[in-house]
C-alpha positions as CSV (number, residue, x, y, z in Angstrom):
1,X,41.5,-60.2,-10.2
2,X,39.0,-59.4,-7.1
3,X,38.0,-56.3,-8.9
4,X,37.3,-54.8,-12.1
5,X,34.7,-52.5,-12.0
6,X,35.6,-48.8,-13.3
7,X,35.5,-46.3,-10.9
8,X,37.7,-43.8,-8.8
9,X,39.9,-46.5,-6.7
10,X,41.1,-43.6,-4.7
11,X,38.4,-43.1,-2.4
12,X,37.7,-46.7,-1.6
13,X,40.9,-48.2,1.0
14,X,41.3,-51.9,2.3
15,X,42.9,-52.4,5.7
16,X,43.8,-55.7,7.0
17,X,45.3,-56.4,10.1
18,X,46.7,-59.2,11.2
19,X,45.9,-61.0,14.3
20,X,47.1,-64.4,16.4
21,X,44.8,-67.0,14.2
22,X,42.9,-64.7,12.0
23,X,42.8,-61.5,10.3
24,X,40.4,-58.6,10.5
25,X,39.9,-56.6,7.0
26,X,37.9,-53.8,6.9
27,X,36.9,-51.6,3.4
28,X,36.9,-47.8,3.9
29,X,35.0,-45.3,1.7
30,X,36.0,-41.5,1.3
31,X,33.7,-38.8,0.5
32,X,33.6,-35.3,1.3
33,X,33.5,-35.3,4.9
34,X,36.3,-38.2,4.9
35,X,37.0,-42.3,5.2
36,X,34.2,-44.2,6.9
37,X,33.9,-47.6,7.2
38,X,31.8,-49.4,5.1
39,X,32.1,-53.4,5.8
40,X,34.2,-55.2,8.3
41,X,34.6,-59.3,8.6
42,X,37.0,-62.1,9.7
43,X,39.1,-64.6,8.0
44,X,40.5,-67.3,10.7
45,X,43.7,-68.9,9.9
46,X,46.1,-70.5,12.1
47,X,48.9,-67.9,10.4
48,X,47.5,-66.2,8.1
49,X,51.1,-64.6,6.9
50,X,52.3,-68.1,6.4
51,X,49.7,-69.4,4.9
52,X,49.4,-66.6,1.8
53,X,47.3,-68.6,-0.8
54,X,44.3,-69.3,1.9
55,X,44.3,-66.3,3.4
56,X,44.2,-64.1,-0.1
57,X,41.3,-67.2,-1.6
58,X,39.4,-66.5,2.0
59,X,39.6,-62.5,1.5
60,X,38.4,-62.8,-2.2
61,X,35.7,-64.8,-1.0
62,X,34.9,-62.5,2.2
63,X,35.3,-58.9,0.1
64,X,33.8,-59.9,-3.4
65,X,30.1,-58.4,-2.2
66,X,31.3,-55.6,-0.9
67,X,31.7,-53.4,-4.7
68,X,35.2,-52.1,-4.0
69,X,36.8,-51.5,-6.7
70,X,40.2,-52.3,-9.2
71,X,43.7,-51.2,-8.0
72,X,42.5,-49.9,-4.7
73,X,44.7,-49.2,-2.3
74,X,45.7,-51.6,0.8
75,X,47.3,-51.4,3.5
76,X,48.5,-53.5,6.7
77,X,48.4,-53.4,10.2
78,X,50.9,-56.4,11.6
79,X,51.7,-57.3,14.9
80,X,55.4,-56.5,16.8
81,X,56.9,-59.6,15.4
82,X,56.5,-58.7,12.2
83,X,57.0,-54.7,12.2
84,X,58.8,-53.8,14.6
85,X,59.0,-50.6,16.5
86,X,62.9,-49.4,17.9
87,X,63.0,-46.0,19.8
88,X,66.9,-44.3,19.1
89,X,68.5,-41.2,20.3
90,X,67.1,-37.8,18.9
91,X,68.6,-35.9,15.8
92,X,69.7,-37.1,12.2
93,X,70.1,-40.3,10.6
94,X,69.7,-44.0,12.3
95,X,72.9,-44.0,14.8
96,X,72.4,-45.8,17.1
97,X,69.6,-48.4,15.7
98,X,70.6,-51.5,17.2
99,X,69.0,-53.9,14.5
100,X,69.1,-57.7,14.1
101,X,69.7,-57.1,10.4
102,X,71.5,-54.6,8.3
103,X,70.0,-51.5,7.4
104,X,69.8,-52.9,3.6
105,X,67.5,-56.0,4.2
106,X,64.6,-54.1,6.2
107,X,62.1,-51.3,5.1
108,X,62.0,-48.9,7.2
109,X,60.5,-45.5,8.5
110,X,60.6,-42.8,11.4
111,X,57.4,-41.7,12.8
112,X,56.8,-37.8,12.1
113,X,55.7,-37.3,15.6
114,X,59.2,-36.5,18.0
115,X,59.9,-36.8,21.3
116,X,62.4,-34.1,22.4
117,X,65.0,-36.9,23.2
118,X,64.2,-39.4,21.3
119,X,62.2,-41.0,18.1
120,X,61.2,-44.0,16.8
121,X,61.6,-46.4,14.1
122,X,59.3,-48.3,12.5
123,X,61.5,-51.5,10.6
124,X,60.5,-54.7,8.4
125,X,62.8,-57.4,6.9
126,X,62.5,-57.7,3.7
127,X,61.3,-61.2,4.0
128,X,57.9,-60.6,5.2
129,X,57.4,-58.5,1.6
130,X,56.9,-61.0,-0.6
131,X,53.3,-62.8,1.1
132,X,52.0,-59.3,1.9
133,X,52.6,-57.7,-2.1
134,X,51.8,-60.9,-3.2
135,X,48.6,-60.9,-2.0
136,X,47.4,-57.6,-2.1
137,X,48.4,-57.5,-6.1
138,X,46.1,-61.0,-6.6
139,X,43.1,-59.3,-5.0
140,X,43.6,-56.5,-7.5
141,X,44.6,-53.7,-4.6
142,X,47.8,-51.6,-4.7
143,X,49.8,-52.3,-1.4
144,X,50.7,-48.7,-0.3
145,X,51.1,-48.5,3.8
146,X,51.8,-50.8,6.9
147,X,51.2,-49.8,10.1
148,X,52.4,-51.3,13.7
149,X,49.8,-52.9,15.9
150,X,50.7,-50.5,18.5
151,X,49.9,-47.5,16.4
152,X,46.1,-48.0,16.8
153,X,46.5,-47.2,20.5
154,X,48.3,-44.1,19.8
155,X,46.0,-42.6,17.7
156,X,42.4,-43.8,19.4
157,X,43.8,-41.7,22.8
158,X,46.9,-39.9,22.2
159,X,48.8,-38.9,24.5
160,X,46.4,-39.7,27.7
161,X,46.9,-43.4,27.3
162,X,49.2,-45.0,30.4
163,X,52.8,-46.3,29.6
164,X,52.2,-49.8,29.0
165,X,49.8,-51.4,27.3
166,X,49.1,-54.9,27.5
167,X,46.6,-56.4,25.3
168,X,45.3,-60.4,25.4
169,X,44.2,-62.2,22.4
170,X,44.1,-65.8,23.6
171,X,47.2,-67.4,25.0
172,X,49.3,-64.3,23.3
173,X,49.8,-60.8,24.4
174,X,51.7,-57.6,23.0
175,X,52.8,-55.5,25.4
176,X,53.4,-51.5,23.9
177,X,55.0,-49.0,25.7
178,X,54.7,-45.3,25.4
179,X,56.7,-42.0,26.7
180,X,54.8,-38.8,26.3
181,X,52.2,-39.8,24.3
182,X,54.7,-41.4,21.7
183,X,55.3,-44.9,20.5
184,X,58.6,-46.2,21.9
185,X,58.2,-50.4,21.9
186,X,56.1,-52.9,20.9
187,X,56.7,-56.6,22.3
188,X,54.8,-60.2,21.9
189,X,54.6,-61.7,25.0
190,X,53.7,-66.3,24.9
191,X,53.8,-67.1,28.4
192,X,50.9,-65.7,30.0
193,X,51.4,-67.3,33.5
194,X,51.7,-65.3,36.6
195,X,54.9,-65.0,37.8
196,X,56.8,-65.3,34.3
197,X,54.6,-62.5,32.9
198,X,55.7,-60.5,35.8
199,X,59.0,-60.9,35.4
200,X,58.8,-60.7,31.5
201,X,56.8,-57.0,32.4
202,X,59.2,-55.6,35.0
203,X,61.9,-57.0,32.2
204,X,60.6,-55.2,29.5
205,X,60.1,-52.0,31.7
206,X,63.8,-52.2,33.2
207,X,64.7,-52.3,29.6
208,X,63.0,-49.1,29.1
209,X,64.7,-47.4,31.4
210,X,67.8,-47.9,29.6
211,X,67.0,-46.8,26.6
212,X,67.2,-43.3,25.3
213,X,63.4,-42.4,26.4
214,X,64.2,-43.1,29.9
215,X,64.7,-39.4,31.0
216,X,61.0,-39.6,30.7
217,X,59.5,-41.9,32.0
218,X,57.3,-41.9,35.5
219,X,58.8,-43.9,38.6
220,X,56.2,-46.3,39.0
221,X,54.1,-46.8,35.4
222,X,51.0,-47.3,34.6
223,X,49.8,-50.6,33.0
224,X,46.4,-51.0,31.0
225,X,45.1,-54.5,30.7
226,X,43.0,-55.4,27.9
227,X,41.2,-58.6,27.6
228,X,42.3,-61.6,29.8
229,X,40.7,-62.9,32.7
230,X,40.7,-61.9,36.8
231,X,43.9,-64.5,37.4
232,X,45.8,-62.0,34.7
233,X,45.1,-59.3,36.9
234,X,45.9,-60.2,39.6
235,X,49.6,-61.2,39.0
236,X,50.8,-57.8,37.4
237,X,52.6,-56.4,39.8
238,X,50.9,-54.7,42.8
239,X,53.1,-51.5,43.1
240,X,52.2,-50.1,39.5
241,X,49.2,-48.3,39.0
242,X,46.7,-51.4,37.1
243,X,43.7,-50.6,34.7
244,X,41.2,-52.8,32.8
245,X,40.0,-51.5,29.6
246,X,37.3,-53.1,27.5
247,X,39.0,-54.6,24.0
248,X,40.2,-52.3,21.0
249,X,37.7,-51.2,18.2
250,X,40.1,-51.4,15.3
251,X,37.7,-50.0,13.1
252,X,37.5,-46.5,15.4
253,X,41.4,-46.8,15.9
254,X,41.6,-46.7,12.2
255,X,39.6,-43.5,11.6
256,X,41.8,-41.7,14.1
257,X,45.1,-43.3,12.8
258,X,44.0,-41.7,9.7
259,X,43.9,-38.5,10.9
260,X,47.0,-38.5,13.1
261,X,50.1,-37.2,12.3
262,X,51.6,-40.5,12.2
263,X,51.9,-42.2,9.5
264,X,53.6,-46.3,8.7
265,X,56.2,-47.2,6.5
266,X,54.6,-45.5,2.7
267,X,55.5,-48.1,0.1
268,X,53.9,-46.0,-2.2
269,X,52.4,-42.7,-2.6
270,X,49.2,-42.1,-2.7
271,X,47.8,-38.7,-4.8
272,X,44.6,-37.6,-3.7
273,X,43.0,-36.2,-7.2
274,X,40.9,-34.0,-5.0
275,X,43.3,-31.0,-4.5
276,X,43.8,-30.8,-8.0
277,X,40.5,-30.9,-8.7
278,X,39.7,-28.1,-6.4
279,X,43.1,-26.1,-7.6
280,X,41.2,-26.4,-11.4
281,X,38.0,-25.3,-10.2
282,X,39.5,-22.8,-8.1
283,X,41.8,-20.7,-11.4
284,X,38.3,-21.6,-13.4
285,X,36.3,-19.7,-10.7
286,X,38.9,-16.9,-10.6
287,X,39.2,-16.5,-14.6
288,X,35.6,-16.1,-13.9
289,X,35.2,-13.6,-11.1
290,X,37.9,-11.6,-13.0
291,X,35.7,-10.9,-16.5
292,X,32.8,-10.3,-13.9
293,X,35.0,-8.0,-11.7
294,X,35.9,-5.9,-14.8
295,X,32.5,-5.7,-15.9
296,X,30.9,-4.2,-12.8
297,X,34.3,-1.6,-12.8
298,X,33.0,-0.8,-16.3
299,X,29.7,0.0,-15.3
300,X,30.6,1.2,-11.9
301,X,29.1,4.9,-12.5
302,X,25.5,3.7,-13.3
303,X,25.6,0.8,-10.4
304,X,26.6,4.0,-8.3
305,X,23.9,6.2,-9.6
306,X,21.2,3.1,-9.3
307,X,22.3,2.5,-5.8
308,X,21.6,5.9,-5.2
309,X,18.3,6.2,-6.6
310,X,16.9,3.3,-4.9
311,X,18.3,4.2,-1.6
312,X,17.1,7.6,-1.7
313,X,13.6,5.6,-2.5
314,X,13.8,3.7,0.3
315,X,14.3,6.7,2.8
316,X,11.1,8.5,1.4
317,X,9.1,5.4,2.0
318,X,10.4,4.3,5.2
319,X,8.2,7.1,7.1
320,X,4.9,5.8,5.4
321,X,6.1,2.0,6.5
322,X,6.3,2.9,9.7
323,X,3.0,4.8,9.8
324,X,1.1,1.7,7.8
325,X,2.8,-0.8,10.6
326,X,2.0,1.2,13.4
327,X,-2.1,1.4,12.3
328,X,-1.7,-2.2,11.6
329,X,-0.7,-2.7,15.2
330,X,-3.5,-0.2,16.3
331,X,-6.4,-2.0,14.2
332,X,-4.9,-5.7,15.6
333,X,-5.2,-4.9,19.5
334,X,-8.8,-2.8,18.6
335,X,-9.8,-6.6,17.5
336,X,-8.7,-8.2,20.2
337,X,-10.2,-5.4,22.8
338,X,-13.6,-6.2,20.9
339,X,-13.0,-10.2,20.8
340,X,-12.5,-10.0,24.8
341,X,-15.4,-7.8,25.5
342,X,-18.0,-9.8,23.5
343,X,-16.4,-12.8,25.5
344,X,-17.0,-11.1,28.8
345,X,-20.9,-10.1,27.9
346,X,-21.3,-13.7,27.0
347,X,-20.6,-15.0,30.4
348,X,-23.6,-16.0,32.4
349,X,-24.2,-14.3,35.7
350,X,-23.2,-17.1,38.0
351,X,-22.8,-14.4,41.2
352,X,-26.9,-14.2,40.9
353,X,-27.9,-17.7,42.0
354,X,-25.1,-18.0,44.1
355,X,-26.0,-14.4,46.5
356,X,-30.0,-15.6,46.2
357,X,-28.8,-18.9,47.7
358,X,-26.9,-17.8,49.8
359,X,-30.0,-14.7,51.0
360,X,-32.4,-18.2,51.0
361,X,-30.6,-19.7,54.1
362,X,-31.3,-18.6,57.1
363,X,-28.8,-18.5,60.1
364,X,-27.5,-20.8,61.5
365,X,-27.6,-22.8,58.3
366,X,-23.8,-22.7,57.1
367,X,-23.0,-23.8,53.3
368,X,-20.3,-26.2,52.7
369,X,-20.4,-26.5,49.4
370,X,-21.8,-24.5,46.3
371,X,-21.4,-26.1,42.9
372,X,-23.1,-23.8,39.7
373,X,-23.1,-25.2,36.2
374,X,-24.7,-23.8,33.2
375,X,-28.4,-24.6,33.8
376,X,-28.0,-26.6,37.3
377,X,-26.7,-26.6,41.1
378,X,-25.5,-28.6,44.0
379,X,-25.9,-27.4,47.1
380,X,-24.8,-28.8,50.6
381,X,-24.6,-27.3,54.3
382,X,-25.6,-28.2,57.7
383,X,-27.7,-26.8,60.1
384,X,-31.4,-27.2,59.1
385,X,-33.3,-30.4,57.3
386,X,-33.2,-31.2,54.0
387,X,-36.9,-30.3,53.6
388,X,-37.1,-26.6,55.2
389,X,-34.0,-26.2,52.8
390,X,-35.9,-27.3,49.5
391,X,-38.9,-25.2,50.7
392,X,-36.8,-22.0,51.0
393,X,-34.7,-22.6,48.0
394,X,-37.6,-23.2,45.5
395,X,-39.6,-19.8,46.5
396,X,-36.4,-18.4,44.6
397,X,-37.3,-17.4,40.9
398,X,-34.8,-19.7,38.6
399,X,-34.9,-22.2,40.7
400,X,-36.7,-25.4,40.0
401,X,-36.8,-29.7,40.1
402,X,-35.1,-29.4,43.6
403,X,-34.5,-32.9,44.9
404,X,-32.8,-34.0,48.3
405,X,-29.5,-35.2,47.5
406,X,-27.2,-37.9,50.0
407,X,-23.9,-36.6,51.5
408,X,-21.5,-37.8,53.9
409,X,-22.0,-36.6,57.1
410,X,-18.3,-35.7,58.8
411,X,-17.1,-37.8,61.8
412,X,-16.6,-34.8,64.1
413,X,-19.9,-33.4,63.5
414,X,-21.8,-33.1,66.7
415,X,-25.0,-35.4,66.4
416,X,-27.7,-33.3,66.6
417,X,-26.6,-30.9,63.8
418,X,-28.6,-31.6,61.1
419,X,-26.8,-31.8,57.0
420,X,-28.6,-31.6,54.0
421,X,-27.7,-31.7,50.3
422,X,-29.9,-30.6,47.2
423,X,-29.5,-30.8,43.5
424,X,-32.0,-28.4,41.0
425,X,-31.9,-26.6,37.6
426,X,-31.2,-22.7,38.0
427,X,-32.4,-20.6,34.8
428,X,-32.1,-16.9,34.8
429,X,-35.6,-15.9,35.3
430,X,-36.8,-13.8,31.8
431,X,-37.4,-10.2,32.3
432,X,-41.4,-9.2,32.0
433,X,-42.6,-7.7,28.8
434,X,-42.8,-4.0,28.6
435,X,-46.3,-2.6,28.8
436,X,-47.3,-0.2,26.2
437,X,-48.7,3.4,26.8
438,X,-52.3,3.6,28.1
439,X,-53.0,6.4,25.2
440,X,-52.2,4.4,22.3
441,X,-54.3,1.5,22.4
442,X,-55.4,0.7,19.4
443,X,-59.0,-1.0,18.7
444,X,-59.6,-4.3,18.5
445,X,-61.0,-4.3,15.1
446,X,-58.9,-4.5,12.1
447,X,-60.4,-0.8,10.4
448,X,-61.3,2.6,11.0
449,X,-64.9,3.4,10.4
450,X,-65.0,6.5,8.0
């Protein structure tokens, strides 16, 4: 056994999907939002379904530190050679399934999702059974769904995807066809070179058109390439509408398989515990909300009356709310009135120094520039010398430590107008002392003489 560690094996799911040379497994968690993937990894095998003892020693090896748990469930994702997909005429029963085996030697299951005139058919000979159940039961999982290749492209883009689908892995391709957005054929394609693949293309879509989806397909398809390299390309055909599309994320085609409406062949059913936990909790909550339901109609009359009361409460004191909130407001904007005025008073009277400079220079001195700070000034014009400047300037009361100052004389300035520029210290000058009243002088002694 893999695993054998108690817990809910419900909410942990193994996928593993086989690839040309390999297989990709990936281990799914569920919680309450739903599955997300958890770990992801590789096994290469030259064929892995033929080869089931390697492949199920590699996976024990490759899943052993990821902490799934016992009798998890598992299930498979295999390419079109091993499950195949058949689309058949709409309405009851399999008539018209045109198998290579009897109906008694294959699983097999109908996608939910219908066309109008047609469906399809999800088979597997009963042969490719015993490696996939054998390994899944030695790595202690419960083998419960397999899934076409084809699927994933189905559910990652629904309906939007084109008709045809070709996807590269190495020198093999799978070509998948779709008609209105459901799965209708699924084929592997090994020679890759130009013209056969052509031919093997136009094949597979002239077979199409004789099937029982053919009422609906388009005149002229669209192909998606995925993987291969530009000589691919460029020997599809040249009437069909062509498109290249990064490789698959199997892990994202996963998630949205999960939540599409369809599902693989079910080789067993799988009961999520959840619903019947939440059915348990649900009659325990209403048991519940029943005793309390009676016992609020038992005291209804005095809930009634205490609704009352309070309401009629809150009315009376809504008024004095309203009155406390408004004086609130009133007392609020009162402080920020005051705040703004002090703020106001504080500021210094610049418009004093600047209308004595301005008074100090006599025409046809011009000022250029005028620059008051809190206790100094720069001053710069043109029109008289620096020196009759600083002697007109420093008669000025506030004014003081006036020094010449360099500036850039302009280019079209006529020569013999002369610039100046002065620096200084400006301080409000202080207001004088009030005198005291002539008839109150007091002697200079320190006592009356009695």
């Amino acid at each position: 056994m893999l695993l054998t560690r108690q817990a809910d094996p419900s909410r942990h799911l193994f996928v593993i999907s086989v690839l040309p040379h390999a297989a990709e497994v990936f281990h799914f968690t569920r919680a309450w939002g739903g599955w997300r993937k958890a770990h992801t990894g590789v096994v290469e095998l030259a064929d892995p379904l033929g080869q089931p003892a390697q492949l199920k020693d590699r996976l024990r090896q490759l899943c052993a530190p990821w902490g799934g748990v016992a009798h998890s469930r598992c299930a498979w994702v295999l390419p079109p050679d091993v499950l195949g997909v058949l689309a058949l005429p709409a309405g009851p029963g399999l008539s018209g399934a045109s198998l290579p085996f009897d109906l008694s030697e294959v699983r097999h299951a109908q996608l939910e999702a219908q066309a109008q005139d047609f469906k399809t058919l999800l088979w597997l000979h009963q042969d490719w059974m015993d490696p996939l159940e054998r390994v899944t039961r030695e790595l202690g999982w419960q083998l419960t769904d397999l899934y076409a290749q084809a699927q994933l492209w189905a559910a990652l883009a629904g309906g939007k995807r084109p008709e045809l689908v070709l996807q590269v892995q190495g020198r093999q391709a799978t070509l998948h066809a779709q008609v209105q957005g459901r799965l209708v054929r699924a084929t592997v394609l090994d020679d890759l070179d130009g013209a056969a693949l052509e031919r093997r293309v136009q094949a597979e879509w002239l077979s199409l058109q004789a099937g029982p989806a053919a009422p609906a397909l388009s005149s002229a398809p669209v192909l998606q390439l995925v993987g291969g390299d530009d000589n691919l390309f460029a020997s599809l055909p040249e009437s069909w509408s062509l498109q290249r599309v990064p490789a698959l994320d199997q892990g994202a085609a996963l998630l949205a398989l999960f939540k599409h409406t369809e599902g693989g062949i079910v080789l067993q059913a799988q009961v999520n515990p959840w619903p019947q936990k939440i059915k348990t909790l649900s009659a325990a909550l209403g048991v519940l909300g029943g005793v309390v339901y009676g016992a609020m109609v038992w005291h209804d009359g005095e809930l009634a009356q205490q609704t009352k009361t309070q309401n009629d409460w809150i009315k009376k004191q809504t008024p004095r709310y309203e009155t406390l909130r408004q004086a609130q407001k009133d007392a609020l904007y009162q402080s920020q009135y005051l705040a703004q005025l002090k703020n106001l008073q504080q500021v210094p009277p610049i418009t004093t120094p600047l209308a004595a400079l301005i008074a100090a220079t006599p025409e046809p001195v011009i000022l250029t520039s005028v620059d008051l700070e809190e206790k100094g000034f720069s001053l710069a014009g043109q029109g008289a010398a620096v020196e009759d400047v600083v002697t007109q300037v420093g008669k000025l009361p506030g004014f003081s430590n006036l020094k010449p100052r360099e500036i850039t004389r302009p280019d079209n300035l006529p020569k013999q107008v002369q610039v100046f520029g002065i620096d200084g210290v400006y301080a409000p000058p202080k207001p004088p002392a009030p005198e005291a009243p002539k008839g109150d002088a007091k002697p200079a002694g320190g006592a009356h003489a009695s």
